[in-house]
py3Dmol code that shows the C-alpha trace and the ligand (Angstrom):
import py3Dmol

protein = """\
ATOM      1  CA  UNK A   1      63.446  26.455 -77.501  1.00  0.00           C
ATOM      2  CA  UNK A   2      65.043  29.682 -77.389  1.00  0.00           C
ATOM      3  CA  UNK A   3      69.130  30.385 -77.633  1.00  0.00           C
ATOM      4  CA  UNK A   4      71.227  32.559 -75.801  1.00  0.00           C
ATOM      5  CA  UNK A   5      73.790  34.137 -77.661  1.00  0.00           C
ATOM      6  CA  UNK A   6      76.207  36.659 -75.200  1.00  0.00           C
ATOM      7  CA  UNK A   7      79.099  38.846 -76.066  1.00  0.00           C
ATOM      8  CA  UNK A   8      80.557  42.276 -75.624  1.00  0.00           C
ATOM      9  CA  UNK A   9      79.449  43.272 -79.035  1.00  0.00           C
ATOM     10  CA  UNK A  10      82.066  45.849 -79.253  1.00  0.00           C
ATOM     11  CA  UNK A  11      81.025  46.327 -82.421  1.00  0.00           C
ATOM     12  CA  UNK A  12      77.972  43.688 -83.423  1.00  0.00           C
ATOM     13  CA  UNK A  13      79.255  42.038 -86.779  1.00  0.00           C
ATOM     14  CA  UNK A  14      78.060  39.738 -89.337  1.00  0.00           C
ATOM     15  CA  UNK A  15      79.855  36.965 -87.925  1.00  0.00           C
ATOM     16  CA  UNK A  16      77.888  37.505 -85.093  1.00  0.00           C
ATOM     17  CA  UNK A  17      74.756  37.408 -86.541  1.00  0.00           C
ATOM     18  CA  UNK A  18      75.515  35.009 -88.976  1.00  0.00           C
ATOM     19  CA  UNK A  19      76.076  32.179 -86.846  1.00  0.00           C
ATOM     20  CA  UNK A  20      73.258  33.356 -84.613  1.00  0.00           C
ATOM     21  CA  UNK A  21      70.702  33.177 -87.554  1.00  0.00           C
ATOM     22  CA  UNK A  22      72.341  29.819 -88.961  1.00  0.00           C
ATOM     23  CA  UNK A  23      72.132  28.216 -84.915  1.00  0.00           C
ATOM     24  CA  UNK A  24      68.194  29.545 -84.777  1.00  0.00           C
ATOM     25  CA  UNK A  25      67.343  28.113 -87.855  1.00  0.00           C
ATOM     26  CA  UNK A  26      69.375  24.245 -87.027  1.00  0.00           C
ATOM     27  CA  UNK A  27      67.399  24.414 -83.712  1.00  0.00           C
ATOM     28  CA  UNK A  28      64.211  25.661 -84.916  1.00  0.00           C
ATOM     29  CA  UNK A  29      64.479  28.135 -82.307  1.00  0.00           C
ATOM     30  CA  UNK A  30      62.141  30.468 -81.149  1.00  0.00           C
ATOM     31  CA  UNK A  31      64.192  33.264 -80.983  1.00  0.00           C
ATOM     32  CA  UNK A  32      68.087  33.946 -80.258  1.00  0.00           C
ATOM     33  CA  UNK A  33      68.246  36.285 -77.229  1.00  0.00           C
ATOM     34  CA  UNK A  34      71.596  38.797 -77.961  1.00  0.00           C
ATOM     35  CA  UNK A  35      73.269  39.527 -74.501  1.00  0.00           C
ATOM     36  CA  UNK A  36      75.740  41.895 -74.036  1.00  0.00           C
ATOM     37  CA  UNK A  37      77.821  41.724 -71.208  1.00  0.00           C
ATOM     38  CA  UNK A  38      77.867  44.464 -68.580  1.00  0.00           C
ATOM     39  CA  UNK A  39      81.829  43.445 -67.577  1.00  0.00           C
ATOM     40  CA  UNK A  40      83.607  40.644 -68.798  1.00  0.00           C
ATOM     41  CA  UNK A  41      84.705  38.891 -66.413  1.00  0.00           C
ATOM     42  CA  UNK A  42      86.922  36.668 -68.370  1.00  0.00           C
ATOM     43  CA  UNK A  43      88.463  39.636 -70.479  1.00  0.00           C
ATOM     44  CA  UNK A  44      89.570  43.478 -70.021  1.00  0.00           C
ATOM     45  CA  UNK A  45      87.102  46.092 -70.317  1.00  0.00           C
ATOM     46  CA  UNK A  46      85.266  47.083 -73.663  1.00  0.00           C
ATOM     47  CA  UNK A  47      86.565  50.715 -74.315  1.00  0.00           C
ATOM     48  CA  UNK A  48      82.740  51.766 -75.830  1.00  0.00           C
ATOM     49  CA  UNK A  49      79.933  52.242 -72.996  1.00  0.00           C
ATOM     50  CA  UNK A  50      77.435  49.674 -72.664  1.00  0.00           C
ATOM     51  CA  UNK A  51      74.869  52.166 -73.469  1.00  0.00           C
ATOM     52  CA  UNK A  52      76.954  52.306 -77.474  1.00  0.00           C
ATOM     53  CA  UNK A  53      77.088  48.698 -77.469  1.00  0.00           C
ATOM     54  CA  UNK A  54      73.162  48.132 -76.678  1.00  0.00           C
ATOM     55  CA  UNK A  55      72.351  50.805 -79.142  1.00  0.00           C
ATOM     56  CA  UNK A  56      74.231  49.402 -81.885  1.00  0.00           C
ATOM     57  CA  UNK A  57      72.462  45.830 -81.251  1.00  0.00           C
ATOM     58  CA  UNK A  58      69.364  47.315 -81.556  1.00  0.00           C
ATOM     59  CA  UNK A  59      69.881  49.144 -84.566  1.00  0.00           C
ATOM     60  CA  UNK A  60      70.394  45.993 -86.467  1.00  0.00           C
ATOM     61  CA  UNK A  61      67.566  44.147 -84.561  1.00  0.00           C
ATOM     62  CA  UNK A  62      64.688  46.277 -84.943  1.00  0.00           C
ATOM     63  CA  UNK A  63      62.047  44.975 -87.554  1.00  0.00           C
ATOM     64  CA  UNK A  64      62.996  41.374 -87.343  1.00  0.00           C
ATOM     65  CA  UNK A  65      61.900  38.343 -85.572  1.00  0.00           C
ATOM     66  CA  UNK A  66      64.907  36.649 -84.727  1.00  0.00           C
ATOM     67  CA  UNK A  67      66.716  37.935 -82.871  1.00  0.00           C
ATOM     68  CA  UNK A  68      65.768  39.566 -78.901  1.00  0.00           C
ATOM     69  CA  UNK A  69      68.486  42.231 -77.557  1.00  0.00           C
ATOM     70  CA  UNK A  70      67.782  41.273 -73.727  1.00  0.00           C
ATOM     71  CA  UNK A  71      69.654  44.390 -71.759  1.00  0.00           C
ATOM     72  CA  UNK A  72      69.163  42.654 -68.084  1.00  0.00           C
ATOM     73  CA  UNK A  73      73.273  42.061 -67.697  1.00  0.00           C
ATOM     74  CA  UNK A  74      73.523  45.798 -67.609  1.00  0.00           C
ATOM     75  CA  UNK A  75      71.018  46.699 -65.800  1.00  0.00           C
ATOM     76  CA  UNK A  76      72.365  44.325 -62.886  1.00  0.00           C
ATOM     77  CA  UNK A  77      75.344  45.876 -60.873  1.00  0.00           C
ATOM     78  CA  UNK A  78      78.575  44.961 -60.706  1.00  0.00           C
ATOM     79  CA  UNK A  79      79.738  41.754 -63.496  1.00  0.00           C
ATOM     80  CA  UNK A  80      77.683  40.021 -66.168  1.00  0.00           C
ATOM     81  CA  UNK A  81      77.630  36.320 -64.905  1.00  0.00           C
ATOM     82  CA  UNK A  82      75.908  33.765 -66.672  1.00  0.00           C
ATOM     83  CA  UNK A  83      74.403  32.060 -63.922  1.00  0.00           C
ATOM     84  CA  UNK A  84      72.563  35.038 -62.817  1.00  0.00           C
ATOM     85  CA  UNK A  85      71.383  35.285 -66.303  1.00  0.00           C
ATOM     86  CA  UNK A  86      70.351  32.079 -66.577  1.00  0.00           C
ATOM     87  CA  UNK A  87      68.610  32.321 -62.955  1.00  0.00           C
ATOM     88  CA  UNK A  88      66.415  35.334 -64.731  1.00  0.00           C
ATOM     89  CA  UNK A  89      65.599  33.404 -68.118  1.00  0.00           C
ATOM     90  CA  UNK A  90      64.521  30.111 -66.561  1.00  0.00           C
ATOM     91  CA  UNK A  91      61.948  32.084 -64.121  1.00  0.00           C
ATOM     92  CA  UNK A  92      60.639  34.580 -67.077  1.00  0.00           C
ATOM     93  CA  UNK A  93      60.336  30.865 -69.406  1.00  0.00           C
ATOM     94  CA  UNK A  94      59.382  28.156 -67.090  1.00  0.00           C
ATOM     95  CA  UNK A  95      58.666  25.667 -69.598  1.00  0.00           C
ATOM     96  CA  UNK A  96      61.166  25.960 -72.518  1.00  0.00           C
ATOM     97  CA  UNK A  97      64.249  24.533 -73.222  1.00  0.00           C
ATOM     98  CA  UNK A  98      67.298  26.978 -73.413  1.00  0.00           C
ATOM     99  CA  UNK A  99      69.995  26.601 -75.744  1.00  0.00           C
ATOM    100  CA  UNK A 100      72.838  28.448 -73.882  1.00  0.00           C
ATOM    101  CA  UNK A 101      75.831  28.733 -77.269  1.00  0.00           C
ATOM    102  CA  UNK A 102      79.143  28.716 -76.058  1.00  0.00           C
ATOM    103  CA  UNK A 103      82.311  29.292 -78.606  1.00  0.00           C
ATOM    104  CA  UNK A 104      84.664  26.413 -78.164  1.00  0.00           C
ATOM    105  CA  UNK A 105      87.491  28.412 -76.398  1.00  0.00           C
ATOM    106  CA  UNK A 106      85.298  29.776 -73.905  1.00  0.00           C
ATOM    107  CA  UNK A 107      83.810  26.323 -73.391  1.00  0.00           C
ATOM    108  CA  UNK A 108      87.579  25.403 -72.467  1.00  0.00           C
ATOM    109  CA  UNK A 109      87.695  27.267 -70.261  1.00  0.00           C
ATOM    110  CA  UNK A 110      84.196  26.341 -68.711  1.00  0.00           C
ATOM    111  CA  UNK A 111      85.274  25.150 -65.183  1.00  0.00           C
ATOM    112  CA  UNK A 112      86.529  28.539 -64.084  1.00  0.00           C
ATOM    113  CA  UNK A 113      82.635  29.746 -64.770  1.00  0.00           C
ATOM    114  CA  UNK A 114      80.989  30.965 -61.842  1.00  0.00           C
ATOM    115  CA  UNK A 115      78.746  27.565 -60.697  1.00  0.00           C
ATOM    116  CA  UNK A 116      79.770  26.246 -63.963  1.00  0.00           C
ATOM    117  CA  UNK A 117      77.854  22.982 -62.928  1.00  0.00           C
ATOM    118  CA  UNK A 118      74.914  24.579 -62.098  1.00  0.00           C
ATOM    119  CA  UNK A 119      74.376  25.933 -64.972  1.00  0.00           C
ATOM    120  CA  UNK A 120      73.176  22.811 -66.540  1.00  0.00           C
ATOM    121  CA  UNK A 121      70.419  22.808 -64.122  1.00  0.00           C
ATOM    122  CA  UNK A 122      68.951  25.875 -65.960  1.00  0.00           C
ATOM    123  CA  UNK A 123      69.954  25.581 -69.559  1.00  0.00           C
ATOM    124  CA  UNK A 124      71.966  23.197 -72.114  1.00  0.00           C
ATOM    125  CA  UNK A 125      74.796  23.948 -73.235  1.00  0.00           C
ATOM    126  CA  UNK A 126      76.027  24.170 -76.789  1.00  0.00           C
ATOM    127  CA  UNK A 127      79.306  24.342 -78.056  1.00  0.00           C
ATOM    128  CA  UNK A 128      80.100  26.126 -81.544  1.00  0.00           C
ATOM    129  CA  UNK A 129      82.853  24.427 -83.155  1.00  0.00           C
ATOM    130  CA  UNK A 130      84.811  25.476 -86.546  1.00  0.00           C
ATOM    131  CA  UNK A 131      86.163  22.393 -88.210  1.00  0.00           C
ATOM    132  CA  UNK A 132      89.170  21.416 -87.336  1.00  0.00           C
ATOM    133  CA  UNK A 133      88.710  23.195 -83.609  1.00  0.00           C
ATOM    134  CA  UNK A 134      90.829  21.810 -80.553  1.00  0.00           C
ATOM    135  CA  UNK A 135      89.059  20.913 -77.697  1.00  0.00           C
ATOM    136  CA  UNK A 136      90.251  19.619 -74.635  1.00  0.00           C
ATOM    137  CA  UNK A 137      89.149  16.120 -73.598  1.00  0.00           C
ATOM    138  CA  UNK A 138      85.955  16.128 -71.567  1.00  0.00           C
ATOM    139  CA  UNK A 139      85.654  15.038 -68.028  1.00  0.00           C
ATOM    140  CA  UNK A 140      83.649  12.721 -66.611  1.00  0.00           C
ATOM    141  CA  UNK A 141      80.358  15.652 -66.115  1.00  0.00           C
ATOM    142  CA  UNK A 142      80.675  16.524 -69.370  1.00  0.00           C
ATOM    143  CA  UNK A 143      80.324  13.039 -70.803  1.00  0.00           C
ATOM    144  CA  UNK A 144      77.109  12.122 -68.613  1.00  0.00           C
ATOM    145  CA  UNK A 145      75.367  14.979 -70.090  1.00  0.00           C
ATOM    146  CA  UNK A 146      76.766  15.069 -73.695  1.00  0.00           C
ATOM    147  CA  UNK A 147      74.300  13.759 -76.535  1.00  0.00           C
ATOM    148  CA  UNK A 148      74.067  14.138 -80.341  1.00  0.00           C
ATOM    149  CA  UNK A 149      70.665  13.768 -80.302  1.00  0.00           C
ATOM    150  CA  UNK A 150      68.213  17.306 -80.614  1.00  0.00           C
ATOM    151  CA  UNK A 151      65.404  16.098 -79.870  1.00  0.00           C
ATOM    152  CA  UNK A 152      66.804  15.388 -76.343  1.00  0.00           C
ATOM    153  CA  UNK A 153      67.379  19.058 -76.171  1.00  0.00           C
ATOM    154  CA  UNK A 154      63.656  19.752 -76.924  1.00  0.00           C
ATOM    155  CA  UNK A 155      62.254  17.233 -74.774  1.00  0.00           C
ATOM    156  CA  UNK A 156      63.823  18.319 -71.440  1.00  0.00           C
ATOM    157  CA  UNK A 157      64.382  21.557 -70.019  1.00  0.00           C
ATOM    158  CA  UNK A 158      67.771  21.954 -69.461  1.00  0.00           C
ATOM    159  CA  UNK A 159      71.311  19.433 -68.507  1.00  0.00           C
ATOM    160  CA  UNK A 160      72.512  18.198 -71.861  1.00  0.00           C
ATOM    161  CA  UNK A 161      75.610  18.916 -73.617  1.00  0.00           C
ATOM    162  CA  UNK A 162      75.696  19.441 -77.580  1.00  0.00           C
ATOM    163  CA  UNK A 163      78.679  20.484 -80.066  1.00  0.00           C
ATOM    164  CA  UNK A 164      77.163  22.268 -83.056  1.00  0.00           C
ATOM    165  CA  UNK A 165      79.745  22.744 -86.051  1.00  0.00           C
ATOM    166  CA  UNK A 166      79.044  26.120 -88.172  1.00  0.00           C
ATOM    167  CA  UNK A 167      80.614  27.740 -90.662  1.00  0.00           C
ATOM    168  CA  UNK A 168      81.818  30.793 -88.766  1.00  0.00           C
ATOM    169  CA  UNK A 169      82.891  34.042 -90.614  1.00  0.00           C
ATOM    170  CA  UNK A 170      86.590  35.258 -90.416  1.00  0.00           C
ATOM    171  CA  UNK A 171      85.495  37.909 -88.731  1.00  0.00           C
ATOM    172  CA  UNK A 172      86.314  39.679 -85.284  1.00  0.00           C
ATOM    173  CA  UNK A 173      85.573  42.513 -83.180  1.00  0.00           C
ATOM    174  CA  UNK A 174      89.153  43.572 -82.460  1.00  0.00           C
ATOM    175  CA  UNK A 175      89.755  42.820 -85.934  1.00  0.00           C
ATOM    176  CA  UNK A 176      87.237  45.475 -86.609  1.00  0.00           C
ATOM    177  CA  UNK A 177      88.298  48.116 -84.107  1.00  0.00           C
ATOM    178  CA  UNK A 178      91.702  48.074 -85.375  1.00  0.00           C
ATOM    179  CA  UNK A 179      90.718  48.989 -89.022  1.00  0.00           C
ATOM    180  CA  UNK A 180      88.447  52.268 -87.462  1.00  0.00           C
ATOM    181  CA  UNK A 181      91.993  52.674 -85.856  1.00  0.00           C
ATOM    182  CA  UNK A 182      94.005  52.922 -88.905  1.00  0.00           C
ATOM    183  CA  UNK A 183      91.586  54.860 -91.033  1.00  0.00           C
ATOM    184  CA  UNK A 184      90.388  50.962 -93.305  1.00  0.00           C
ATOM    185  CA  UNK A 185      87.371  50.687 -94.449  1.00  0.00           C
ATOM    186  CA  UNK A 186      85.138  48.070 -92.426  1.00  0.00           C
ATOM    187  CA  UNK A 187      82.376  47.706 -94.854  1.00  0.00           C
ATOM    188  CA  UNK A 188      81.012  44.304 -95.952  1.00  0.00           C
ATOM    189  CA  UNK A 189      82.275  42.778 -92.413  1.00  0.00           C
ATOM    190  CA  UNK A 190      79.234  44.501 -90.357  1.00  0.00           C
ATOM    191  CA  UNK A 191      76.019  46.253 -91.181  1.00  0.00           C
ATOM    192  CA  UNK A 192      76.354  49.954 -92.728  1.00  0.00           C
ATOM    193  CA  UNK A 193      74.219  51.139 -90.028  1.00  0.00           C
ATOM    194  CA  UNK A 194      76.552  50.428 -87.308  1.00  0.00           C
ATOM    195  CA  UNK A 195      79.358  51.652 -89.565  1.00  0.00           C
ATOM    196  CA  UNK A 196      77.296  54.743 -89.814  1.00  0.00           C
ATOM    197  CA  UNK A 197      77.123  55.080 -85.676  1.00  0.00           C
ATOM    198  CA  UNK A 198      80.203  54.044 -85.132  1.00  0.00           C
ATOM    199  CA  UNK A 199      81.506  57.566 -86.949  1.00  0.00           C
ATOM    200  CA  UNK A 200      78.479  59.204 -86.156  1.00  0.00           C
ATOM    201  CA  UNK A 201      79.810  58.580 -82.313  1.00  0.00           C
ATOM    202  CA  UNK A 202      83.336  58.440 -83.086  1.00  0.00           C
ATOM    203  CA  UNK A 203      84.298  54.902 -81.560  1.00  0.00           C
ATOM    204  CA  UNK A 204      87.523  52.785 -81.871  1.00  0.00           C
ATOM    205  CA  UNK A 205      89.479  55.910 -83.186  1.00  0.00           C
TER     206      UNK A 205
END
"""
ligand_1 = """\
31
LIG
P 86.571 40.568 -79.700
O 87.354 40.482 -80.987
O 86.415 41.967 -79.163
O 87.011 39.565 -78.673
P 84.429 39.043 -80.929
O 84.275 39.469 -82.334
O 85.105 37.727 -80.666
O 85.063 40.198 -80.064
P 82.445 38.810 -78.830
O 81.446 39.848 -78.571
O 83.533 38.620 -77.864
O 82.974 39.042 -80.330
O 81.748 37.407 -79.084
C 80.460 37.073 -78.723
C 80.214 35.638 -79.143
O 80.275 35.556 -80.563
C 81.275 34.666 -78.631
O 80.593 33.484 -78.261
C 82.154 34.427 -79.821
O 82.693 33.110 -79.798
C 81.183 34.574 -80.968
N 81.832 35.050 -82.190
C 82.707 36.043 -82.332
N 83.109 36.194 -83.599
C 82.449 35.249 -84.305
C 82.440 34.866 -85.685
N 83.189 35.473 -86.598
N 81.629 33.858 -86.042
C 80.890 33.242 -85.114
N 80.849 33.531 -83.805
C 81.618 34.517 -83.398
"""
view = py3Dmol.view(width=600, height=400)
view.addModel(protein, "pdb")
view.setStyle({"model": 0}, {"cartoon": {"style": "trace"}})
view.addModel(ligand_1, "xyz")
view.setStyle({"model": 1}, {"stick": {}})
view.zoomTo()
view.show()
């Protein structure tokens, strides 16, 4: 099986990565395929160039196994939307499973995704929940496809609904981007070498 992990990554952070590890190893996942989106469609505009944010995923990602930076949503014109990434993983894997991880607030607001239904034609879904998350009740789609069972996952391709609890990080991007703002120090919350090209390139002043 292989995961799909998307964000801006505006910066990459150990909360990130964290969870993305923690999800590869509770799936026994091939690899976790970092995305970063082109546009957000469902949020304003990252104020770095995708070109910074790419470069910044790699630095952390080279030399490991992990974890695959796949560039594709900004290399396509115009927004990042799932489905065409989806579309593009399921013909490059034919014949593995794909474990597409959704945080719970985006997954509330999954019906406003571009062929949200669709979607489970190509991949499962999996929500990330913190304890004690709110979620909105499910409707009747959701609860044909939902199971608690991963070995469902691994024996079919795609259409099945999961909620994965973690133990997510306090940490966030904006967070982040508002210490480089105010002159705090950002260590310990993301790798030094993005801390080191993030003043090298003089981002989020
Ligand atoms: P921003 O603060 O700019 O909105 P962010 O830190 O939330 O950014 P994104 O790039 O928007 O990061 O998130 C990419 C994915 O990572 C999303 O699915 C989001 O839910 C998840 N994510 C973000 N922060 C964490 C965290 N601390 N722990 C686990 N997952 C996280």
């Amino acid at each position: 099986m292989i995961g799909i992990f998307g964000g801006t990554f505006d910066p990459i952070h150990y909360g990130h990565l964290r969870s993305a590890l923690e999800l590869k190893e509770l799936f026994e996942l091939e690899h976790v395929r970092l995305i970063p989106c082109a546009q957000p469609v469902h949020r304003d505009l990252p104020t770095t160039s995708a070109l910074q944010r790419l470069e910044m995923l790699q630095l952390v990602t080279q030399n490991q196994n992990d974890f695959i930076v796949d560039a594709q949503e900004l290399q396509r014109e115009g927004g990042s939307y799932t489905f065409d990434t989806l579309i593009a993983l399921r013909s490059n894997y034919p014949d593995v499973p794909l474990l597409l991880f959704v945080g719970s607030d985006a997954f509330n607001n999954f019906t406003t995704w571009f062929r949200w239904q669709e979607l489970f034609d190509l991949a499962h879904v999996v929500v990330i929940t913190r304890p004690n998350a709110a979620l909105n009740s499910l409707n009747e789609f959701f609860k044909m496809r939902l199971t608690n069972d991963k070995q469902i996952l691994k024996n079919h391709l795609a259409g099945h609904l999961f909620f994965q609890q973690i133990t997510q990080l306090e940490i966030s991007a904006t967070a982040i981007r508002g210490m480089i703002a105010t002159r705090k120090n950002p260590r310990f919350l993301l790798p030094d070498a993005i801390i080191d090209y993030i003043y090298q390139h003089q981002l989020y002043f």
